[in-house]
N, C-alpha and C positions, 0 to 999 in steps of 0.2 A: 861586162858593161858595154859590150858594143853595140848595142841597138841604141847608145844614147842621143844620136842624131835624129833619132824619128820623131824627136819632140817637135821640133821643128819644120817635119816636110808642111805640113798645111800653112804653116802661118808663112814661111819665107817663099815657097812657091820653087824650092829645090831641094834636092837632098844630098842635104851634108854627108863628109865621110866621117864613117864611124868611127873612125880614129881621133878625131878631132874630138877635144873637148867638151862640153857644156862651159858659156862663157859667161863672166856674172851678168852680164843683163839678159842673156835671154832665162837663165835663171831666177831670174826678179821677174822676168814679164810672166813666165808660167806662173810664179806665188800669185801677183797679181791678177791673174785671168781665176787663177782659183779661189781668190781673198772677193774678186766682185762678184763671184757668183754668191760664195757663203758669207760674205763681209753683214749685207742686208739681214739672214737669218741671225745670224748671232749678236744684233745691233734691237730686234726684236724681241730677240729674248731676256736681251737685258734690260729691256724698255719695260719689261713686262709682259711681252705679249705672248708668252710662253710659260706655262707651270714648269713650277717650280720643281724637281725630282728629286724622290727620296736617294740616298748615297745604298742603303739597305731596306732588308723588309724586317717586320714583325713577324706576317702571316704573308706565305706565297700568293702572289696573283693567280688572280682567277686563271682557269687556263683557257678560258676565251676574253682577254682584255678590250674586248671592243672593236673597233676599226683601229686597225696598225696604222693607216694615213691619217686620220686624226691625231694619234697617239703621237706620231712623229713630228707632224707639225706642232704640238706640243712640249716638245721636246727641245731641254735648254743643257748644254753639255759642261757647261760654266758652271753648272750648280754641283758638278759632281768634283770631289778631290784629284786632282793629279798626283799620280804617282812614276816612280822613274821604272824605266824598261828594265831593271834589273829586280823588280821588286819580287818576283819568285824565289829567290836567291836568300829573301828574309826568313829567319827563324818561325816566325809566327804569318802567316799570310792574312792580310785583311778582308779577302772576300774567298769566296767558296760556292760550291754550286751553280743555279743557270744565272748568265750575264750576258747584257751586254757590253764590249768592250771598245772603247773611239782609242784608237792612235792619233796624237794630237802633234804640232807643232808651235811655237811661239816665234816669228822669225820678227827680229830688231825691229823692223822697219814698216811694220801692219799695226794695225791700232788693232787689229783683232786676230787670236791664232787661226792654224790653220788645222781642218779636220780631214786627216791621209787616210782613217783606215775604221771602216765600220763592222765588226766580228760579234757572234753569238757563239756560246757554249754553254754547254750545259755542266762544264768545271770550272771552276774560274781559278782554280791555283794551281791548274793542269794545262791549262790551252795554250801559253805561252813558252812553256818550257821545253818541248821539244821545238823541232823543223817548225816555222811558216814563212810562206809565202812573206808576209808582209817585213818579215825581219832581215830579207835582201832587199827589199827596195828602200828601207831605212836606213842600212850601212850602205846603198848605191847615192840614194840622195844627201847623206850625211858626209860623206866623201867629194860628190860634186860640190857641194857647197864649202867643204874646208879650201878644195883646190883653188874657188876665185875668194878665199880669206871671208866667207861667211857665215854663218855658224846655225845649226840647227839644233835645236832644245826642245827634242821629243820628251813627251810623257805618255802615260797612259790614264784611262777612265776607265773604272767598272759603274754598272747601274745594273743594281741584281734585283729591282723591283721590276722584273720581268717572269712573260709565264713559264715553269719550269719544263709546260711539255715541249717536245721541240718543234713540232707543225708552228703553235702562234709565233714562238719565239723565233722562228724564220723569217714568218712574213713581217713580224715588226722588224727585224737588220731591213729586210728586202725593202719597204718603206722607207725607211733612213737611209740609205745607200740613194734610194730616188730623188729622196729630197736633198740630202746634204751635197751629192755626188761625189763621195770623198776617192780621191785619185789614185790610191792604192786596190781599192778592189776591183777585179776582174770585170764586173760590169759595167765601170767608168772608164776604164783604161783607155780606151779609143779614145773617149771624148777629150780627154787631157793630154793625150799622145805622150803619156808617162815615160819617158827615158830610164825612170828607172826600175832595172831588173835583176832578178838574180837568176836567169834563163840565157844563155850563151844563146848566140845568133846562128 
């Protein structure tokens, strides 16, 4: 976790030593740089102004569902069930085959959670269980948050009424990654100068 100073080089106009901390308020101002970008989307969606998504399917979507930017801007993440990041671990797994999956946050002090982590597969009771990426920057941010006494309350989302081939089912994450800009995937990373990593410096 030593690159967790580079959250910071842009906004302070120096760069911290890596040794030093993350401290609770520049920790709060990141939530919040991130809660005003997505605060508005998911204030939308609750208004209505986003359909409403099935949790499953009946019959697979089509494997051309349309324009993935429409689809995402349609797209409400509150409609689907949270579940805890251990949920692979259960007897019986509630989803199966291709998904999408949001790593989510609820932090105390947002009137709306936050959305870390936008993933597609095409198993959904397999993708989580081995190695990812996103499950070191969940125990790097779940750590900097206990050290200033703040608490993170990840979950997870599946929406399996996605298409099962994997070309659309790409480009719709790729879409939602655009639009949500969620800070754990590799193609926001910059923009939110994500401190947290599970990649030694």
């Amino acid at each position: 976790m030593s690159r967790q100073g580079d959250l910071f080089t842009a906004a302070a106009g120096a760069t911290p030593s890596p040794e030093l901390p993350l401290q609770r308020q520049q920790l709060l101002a990141w939530q919040g740089r991130l809660a005003e970008h997505q605060g508005p989307l998911f204030a939308a969606a609750s208004a209505g102004g986003a359909v409403r998504l099935r949790q499953g399917q009946l019959f697979p979507m089509a494997a051309d569902p349309g324009d993935p930017v429409d689809v995402a801007r349609r797209f409400d993440p509150l409609s689907l069930s949270p579940q805890s990041l251990s949920f692979w671990r259960w007897p019986r797994l509630p989803q199966c085959g291709a998904a999408l999956y949001l790593v989510m946050d609820r932090p105390a002090g947002l009137p709306m959670p936050l959305l870390l982590y936008v993933g597609e597969t095409g198993r959904a009771d397999q993708r989580w269980k081995g190695d990812h990426d996103c499950k070191g920057y969940l125990a790097a941010y779940g750590e900097a948050l206990a050290r200033v006494g703040l608490e993170a309350r990840p979950s997870i989302r599946f929406w399996s009424d996605v298409p099962a081939a994997v070309s659309p089912r790409r480009a719709l994450e790729q879409a939602m990654i655009r639009r949500w800009l969620p800070p754990f995937n590799k193609e926001t990373r910059e923009r939110w100068a994500t401190p947290f990593t599970a990649d030694p410096a």
